[in-house]
MIVOFI-104954 format. One line per field, with one value per residue: x, z, y of N, C-alpha, C in turn; residue in one letter. Coordinates in steps of 0.1 Angstrom, whole numbers, plus 2048, in hexadecimal, padded with zeros to 3 digits. Atoms other than C-alpha are relative to their C-alpha. Last residue first. Layout:
REM residues N
nu: c(X; ...)
nw: c(Z; ...)
nv: c(Y; ...)
cau: c(X; ...)
caw: c(Z; ...)
cav: c(Y; ...)
cu: c(X; ...)
cw: c(Z; ...)
cv: c(Y; ...)
r: c(A; ...)
//
This chain:
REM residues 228
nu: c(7FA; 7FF; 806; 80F; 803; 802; 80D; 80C; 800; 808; 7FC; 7F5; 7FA; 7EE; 7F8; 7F7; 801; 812; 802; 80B; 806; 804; 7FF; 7F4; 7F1; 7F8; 7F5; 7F6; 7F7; 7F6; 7F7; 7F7; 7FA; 7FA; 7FA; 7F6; 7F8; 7F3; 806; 7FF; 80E; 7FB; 7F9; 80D; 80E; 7F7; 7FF; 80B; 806; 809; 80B; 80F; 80D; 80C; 802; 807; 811; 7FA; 7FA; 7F6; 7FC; 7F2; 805; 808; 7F9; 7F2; 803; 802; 7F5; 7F6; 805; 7FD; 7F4; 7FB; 807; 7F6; 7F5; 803; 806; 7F8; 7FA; 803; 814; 7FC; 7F5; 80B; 807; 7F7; 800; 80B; 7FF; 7FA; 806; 80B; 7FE; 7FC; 80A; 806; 7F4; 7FF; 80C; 7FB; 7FD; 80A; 805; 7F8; 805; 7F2; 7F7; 805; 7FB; 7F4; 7F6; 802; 7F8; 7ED; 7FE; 802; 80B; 800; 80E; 805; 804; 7FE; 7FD; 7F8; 7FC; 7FD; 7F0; 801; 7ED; 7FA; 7FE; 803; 7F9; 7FF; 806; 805; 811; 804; 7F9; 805; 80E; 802; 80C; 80D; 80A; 805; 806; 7F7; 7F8; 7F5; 7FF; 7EB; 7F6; 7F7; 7F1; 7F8; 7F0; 7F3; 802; 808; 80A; 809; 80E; 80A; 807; 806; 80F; 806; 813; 802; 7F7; 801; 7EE; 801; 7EF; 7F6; 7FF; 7F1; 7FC; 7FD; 80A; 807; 80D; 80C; 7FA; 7FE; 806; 809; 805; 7FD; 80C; 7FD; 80C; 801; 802; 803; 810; 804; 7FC; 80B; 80E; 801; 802; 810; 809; 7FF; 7FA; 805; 7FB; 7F2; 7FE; 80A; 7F8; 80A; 7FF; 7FC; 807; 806; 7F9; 7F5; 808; 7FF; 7F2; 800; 7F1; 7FD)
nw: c(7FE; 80A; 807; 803; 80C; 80A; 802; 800; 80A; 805; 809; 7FC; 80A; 7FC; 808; 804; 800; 7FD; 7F1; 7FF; 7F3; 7F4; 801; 7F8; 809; 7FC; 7F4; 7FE; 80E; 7F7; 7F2; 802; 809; 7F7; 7F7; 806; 808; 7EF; 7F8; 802; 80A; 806; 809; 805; 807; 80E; 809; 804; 80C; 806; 80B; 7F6; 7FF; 7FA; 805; 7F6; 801; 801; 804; 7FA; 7F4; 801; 809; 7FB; 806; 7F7; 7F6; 800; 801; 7F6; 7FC; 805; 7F8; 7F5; 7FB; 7FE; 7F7; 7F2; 7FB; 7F8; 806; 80E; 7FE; 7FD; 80B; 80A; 7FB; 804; 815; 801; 7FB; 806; 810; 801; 7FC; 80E; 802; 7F5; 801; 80B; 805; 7F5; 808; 801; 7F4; 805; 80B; 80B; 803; 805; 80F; 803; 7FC; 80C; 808; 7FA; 806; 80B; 7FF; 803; 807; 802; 80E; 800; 811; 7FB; 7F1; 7FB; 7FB; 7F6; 7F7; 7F8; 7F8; 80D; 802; 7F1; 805; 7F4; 805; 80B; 803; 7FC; 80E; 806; 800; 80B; 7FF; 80A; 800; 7FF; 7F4; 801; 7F2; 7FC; 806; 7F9; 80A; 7FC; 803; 7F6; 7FB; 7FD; 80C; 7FA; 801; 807; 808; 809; 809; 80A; 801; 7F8; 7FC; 7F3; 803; 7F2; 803; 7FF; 7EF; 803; 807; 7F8; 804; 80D; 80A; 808; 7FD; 80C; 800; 802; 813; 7F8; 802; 7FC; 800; 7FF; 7F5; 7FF; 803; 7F8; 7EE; 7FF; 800; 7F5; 7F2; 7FD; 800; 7ED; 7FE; 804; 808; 800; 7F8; 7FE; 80E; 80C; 804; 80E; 80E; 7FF; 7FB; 80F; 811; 809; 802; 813; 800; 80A)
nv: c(7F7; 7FD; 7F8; 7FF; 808; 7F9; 7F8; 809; 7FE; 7F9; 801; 802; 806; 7F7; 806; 7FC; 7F1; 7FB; 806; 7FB; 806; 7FC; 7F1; 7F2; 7FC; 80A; 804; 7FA; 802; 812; 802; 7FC; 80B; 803; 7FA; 7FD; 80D; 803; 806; 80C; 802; 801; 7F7; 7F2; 808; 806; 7F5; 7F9; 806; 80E; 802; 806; 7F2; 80B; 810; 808; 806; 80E; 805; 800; 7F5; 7F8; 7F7; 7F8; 7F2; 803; 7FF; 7F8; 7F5; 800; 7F4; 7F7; 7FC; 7FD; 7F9; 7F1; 800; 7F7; 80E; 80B; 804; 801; 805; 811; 809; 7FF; 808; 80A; 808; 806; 80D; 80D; 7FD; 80E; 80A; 806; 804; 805; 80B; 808; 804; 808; 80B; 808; 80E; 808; 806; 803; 7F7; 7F1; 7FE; 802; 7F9; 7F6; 806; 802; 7F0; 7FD; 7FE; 7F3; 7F8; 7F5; 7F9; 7EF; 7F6; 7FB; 7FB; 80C; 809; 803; 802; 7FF; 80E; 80C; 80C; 80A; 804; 7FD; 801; 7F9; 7F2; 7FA; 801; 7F6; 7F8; 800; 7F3; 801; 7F3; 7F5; 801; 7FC; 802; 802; 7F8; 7F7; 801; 7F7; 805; 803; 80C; 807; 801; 80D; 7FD; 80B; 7FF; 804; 800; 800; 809; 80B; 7FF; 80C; 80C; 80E; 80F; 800; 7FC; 802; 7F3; 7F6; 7FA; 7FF; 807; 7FC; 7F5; 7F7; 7F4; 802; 80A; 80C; 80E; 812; 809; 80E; 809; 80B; 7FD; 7F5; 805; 80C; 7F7; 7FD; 80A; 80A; 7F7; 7FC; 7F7; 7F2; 7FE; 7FA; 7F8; 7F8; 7F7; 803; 809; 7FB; 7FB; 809; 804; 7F9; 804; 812; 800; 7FF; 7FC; 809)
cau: c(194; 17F; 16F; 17F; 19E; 19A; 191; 1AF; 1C6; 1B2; 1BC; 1AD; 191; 17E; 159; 142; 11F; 126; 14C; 156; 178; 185; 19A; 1A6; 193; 179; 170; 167; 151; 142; 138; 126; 113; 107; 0FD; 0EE; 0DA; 0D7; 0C2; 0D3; 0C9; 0F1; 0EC; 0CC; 0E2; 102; 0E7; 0DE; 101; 108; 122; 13C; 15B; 17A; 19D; 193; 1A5; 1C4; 1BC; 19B; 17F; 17F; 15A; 16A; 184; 178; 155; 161; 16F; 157; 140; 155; 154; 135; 12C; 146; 133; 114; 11E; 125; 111; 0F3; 0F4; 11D; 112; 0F8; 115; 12E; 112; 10F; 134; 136; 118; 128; 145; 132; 124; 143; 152; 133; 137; 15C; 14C; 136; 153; 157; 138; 14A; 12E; 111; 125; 129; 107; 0FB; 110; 0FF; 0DB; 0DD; 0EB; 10E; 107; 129; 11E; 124; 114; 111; 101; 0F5; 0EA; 0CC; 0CE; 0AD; 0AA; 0A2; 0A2; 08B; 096; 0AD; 0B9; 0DD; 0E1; 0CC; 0E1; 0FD; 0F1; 111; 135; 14C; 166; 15F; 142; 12B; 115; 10B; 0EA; 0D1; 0B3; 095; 07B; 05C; 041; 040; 064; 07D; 09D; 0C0; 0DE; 0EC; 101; 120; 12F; 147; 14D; 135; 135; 10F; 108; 0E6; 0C1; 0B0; 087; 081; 072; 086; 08D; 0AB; 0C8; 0B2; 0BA; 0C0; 0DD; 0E2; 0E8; 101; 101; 11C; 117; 12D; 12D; 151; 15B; 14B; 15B; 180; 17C; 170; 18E; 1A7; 19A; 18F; 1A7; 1A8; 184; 17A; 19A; 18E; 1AA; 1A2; 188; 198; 1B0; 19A; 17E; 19B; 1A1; 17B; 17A; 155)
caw: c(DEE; DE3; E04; E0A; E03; E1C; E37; E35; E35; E55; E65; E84; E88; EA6; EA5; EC3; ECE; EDD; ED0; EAC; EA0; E7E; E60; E68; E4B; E68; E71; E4D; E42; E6B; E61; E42; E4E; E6A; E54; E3E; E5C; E6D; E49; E32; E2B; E37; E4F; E62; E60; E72; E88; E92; E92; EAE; EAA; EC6; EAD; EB8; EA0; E9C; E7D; E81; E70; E7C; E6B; E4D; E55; E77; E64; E7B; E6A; E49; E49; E57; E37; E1F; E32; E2D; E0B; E02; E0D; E01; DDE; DD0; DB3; DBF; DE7; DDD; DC9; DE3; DFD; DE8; DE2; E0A; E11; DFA; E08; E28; E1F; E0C; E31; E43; E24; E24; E44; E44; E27; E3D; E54; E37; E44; E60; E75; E67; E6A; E91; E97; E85; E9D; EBD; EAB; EA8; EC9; EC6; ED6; EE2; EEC; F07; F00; F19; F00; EDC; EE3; EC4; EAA; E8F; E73; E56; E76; E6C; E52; E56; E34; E3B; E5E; E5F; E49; E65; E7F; E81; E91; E94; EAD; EC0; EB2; E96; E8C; E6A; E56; E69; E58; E70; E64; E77; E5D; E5D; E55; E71; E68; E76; E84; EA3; EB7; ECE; EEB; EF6; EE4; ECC; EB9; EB5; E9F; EA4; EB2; E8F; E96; E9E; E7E; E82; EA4; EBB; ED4; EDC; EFD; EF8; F0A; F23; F11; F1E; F0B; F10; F04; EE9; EDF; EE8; EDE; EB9; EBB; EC4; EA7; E91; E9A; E96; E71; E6A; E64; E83; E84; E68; E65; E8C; EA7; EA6; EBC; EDF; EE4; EDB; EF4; F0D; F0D; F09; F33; F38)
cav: c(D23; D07; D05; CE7; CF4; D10; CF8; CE5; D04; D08; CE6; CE5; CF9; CF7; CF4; CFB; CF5; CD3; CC8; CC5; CC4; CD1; CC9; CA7; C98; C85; CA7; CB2; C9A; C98; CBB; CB2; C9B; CB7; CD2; CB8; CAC; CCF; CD8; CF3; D18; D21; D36; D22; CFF; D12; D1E; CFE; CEF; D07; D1B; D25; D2A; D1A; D22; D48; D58; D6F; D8F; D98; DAD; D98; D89; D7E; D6A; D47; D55; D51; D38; D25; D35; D23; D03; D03; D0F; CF7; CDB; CE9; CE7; D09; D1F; D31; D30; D36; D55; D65; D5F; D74; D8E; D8D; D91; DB0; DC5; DBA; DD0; DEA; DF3; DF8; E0A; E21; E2D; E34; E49; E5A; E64; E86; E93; E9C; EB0; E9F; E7F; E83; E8B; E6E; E5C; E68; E6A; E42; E38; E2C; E0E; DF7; DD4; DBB; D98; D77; D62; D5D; D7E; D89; DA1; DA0; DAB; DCA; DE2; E02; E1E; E39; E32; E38; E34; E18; DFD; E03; DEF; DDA; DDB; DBA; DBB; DA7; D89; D86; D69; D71; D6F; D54; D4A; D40; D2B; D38; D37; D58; D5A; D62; D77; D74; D86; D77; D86; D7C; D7E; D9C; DBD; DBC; DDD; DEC; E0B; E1F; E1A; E1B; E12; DED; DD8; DBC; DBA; DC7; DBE; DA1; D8C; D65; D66; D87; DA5; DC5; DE4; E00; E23; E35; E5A; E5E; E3B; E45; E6C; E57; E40; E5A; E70; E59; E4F; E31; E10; E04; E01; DED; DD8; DCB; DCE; DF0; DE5; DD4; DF2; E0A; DF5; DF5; E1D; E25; E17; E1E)
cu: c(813; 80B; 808; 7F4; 7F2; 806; 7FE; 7F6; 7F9; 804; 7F7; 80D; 812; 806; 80E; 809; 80D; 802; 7F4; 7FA; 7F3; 7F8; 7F9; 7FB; 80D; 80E; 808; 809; 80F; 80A; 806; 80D; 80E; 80C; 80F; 809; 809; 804; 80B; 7F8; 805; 7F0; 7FB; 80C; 7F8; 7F6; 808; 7FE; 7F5; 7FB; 7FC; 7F7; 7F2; 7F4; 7F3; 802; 800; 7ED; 805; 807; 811; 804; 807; 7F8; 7F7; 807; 80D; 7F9; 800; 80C; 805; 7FC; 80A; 80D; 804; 7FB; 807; 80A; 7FC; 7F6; 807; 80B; 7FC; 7F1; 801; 809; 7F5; 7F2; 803; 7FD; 7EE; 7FE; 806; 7F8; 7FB; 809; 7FF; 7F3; 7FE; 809; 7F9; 7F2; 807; 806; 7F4; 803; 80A; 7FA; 80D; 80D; 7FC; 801; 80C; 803; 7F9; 805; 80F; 7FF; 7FB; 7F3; 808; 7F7; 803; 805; 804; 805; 800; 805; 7FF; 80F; 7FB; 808; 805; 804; 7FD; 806; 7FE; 7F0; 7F5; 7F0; 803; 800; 7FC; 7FA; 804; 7F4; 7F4; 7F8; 7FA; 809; 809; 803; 808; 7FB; 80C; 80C; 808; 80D; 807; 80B; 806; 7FA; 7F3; 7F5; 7F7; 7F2; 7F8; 7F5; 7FB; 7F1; 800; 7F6; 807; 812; 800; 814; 806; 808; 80F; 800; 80F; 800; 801; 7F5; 801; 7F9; 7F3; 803; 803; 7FB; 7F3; 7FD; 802; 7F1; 805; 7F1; 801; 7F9; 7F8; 7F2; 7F9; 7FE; 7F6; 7F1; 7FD; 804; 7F4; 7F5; 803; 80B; 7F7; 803; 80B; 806; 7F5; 804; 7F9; 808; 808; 7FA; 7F7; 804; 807; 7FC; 801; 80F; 801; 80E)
cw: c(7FD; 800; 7F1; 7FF; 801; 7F0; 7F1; 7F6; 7F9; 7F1; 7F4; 7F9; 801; 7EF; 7FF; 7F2; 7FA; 800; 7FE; 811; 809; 809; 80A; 801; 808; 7F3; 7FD; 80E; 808; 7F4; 806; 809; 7FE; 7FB; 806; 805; 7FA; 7F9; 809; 80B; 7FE; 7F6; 7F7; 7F5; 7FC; 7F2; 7F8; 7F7; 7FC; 7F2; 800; 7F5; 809; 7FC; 804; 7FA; 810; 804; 801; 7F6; 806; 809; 7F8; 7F4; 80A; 7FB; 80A; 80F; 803; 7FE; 812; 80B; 7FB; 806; 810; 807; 803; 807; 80E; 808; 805; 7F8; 7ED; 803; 803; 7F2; 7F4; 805; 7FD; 7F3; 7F7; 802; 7FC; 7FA; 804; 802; 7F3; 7FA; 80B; 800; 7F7; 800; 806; 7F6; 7F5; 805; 7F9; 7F8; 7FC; 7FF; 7FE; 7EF; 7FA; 802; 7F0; 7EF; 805; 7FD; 7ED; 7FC; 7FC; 7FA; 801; 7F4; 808; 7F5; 808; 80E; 7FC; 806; 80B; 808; 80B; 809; 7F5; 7FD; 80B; 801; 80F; 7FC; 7F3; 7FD; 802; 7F6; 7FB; 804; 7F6; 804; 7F7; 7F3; 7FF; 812; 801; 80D; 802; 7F6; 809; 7F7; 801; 7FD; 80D; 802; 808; 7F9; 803; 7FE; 7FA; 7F7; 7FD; 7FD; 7F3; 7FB; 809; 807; 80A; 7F8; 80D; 7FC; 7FF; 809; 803; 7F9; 80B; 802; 7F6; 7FA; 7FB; 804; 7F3; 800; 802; 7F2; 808; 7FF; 808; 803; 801; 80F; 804; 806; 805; 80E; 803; 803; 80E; 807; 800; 805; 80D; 809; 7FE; 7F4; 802; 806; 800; 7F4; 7F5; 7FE; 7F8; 7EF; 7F7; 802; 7F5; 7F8; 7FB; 7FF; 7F1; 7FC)
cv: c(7FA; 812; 807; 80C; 7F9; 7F8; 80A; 804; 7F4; 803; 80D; 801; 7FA; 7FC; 803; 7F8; 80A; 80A; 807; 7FD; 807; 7F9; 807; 813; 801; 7FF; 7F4; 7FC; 808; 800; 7F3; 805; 808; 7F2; 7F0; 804; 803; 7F6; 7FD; 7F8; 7EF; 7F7; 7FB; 80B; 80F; 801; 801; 809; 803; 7F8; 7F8; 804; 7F8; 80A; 7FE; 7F0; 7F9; 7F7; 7F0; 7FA; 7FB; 80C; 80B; 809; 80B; 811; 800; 809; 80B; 809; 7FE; 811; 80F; 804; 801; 810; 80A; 802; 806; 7F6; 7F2; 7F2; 7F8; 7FC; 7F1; 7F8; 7FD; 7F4; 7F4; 7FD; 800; 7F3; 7F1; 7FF; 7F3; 7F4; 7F7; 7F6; 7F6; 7F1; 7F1; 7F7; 7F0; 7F9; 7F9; 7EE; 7F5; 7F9; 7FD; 80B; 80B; 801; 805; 813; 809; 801; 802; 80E; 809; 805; 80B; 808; 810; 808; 80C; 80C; 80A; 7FB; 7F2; 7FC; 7FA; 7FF; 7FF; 7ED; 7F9; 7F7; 7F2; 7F8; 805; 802; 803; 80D; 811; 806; 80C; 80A; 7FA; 80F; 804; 800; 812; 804; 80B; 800; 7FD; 806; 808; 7FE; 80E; 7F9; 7FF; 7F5; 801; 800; 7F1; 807; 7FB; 807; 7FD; 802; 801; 7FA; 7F4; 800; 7F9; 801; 7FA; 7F9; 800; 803; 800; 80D; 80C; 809; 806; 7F4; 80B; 80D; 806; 811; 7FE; 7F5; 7F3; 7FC; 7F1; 7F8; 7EF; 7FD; 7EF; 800; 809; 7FD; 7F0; 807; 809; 7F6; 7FC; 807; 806; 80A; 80E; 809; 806; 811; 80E; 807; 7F8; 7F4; 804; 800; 7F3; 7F3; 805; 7FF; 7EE; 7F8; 7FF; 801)
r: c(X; X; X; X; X; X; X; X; X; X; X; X; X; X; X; X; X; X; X; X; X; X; X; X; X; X; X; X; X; X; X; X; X; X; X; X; X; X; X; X; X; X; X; X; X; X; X; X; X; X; X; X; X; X; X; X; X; X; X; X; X; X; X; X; X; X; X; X; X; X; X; X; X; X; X; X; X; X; X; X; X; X; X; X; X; X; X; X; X; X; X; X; X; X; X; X; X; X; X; X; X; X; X; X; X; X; X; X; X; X; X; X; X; X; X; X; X; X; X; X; X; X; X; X; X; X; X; X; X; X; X; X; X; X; X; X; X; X; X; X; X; X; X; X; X; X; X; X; X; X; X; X; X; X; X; X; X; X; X; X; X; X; X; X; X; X; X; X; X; X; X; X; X; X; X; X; X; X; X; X; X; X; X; X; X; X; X; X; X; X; X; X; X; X; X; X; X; X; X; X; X; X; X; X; X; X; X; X; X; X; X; X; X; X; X; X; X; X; X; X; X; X; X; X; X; X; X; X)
//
C-alpha cells in the first residue's frame, strides 16, 4: 500500500492535516485498504465497531431505513472525509448504515488497531474528539434549518455544504455526483420539491444540472440563496 500517496491525498482534509505527525503516521501505519463496488455496504446499522474509514475514492452514503422503508440519507461523503468514529467512544454497534455510491476505495483502521494507538497516547483522544464535535456541530446546524429555514434555503444551504466537503476541503467542488433522489432523502423533501426547486436555481444561472450531477456555477450565488 503506497502510505506516501494516501498522506499526500489526506492531509488535504482540515481533519488530518491538522493532527499531530505522529498520529498521522501510527493511523497509516495501522491502516488496511478497502475496495467497494456500487451498491456494496461498508456496514449496517446494528454491525458491531469495525474501526475508522477515510474515503479515498468514490463516495459513501450515510443513511437510515425506517421500517416502513423510507430511507433518510445523512451526508454523502467523499476524499478525504473520515467517519466511524461514534464507536470508539461508546463501543457500541453502527448507529447507520455506509453504502458505495460507486467505485469506492477506503482506508480501515481496524477498530483494536486504533484503540491501541490511543491507549498508548492517550493524549490522540482529543484529536478524536475534535473529529467528532465537528459533525456534532453540522448536525445541530441541520436540526435548526429543518426547524426554522424555507426549503429553498435548506437546499442550497446543504449544496454548499457538500461542494465544501463538510469543511474538510478548502476549495469547494464545482460538480457534485448527486442524484436528485438522495438530495430528496437528505433533506426530508419529496423529488418533486427537490426537483422544482432545482430548476429555481438553474434557470438563476446559479447551477447546471445534468443526470445524477449538479455543477455549481455561480457559488457566490448559491450562498445568497442560502441566506449566507
Amino acid at each position: 500500500m503506497d502510505t506516501g500517496k494516501w498522506h499526500a491525498q489526506l492531509v488535504r482534509g482540515q481533519w488530518f492535516s491538522h493532527l499531530p505527525p505522529d498520529f498521522q503516521r501510527s493511523l497509516l501505519g495501522a491502516a488496511r485498504l478497502r475496495v467497494l463496488t456500487a451498491g456494496q455496504f461498508l456496514f449496517k446499522r446494528g454491525d458491531p465497531p469495525c474501526g475508522l474509514y477515510a474515503v479515498l475514492e468514490g463516495a459513501v452514503r450515510i443513511s437510515a431505513v425506517s421500517a416502513q422503508g423510507k430511507e433518510a440519507v445523512l451526508s454523502l461523503v467523499e476524499t478525504p472525509h473520515w467517519f466511524g468514529e461514534i464507536c470508539l467512544f461508546d463501543n457500541l454497534p453502527r448507529t447507520h448504515d455506509a453504502l458505495a455510491t460507486g467505485a469506492c476505495t477506503l482506508l480501515q483502521i481496524p477498530q483494536a488497531a486504533i484503540l491501541k494507538i490511543l491507549e498508548q497516547q492517550p493524549v490522540f483522544w482529543r484529536d478524536m474528539a475534535l473529529l467528532m464535535s465537528h459533525k456534532l456541530r453540522l448536525s445541530l446546524i441541520n436540526i435548526e434549518q429543518i426547524s426554522l429555514m424555507p426549503a429553498s434555503k435548506r437546499l442550497a444551504h446543504r449544496l454548499l455544504m457538500i461542494a465544501q466537503g463538510y469543511g474538510e476541503i478548502e476549495q469547494a467542488r464545482r460538480v457534485l455526483q448527486l442524484p436528485q433522489e438522495d438530495l430528496a432523502a437528505m433533506l426530508g423533501l419529496s423529488r418533486q420539491t427537490i426537483n422544482s426547486l432545482l430548476k429555481a436555481l438553474e434557470q438563476q444561472g446559479t447551477i447546471g444540472l445534468s443526470y445524477g450531477a449538479i455543477e455549481i456555477l455561480d457559488l457566490a450565488g448559491l450562498r445568497l440563496a442560502a441566506g449566507l
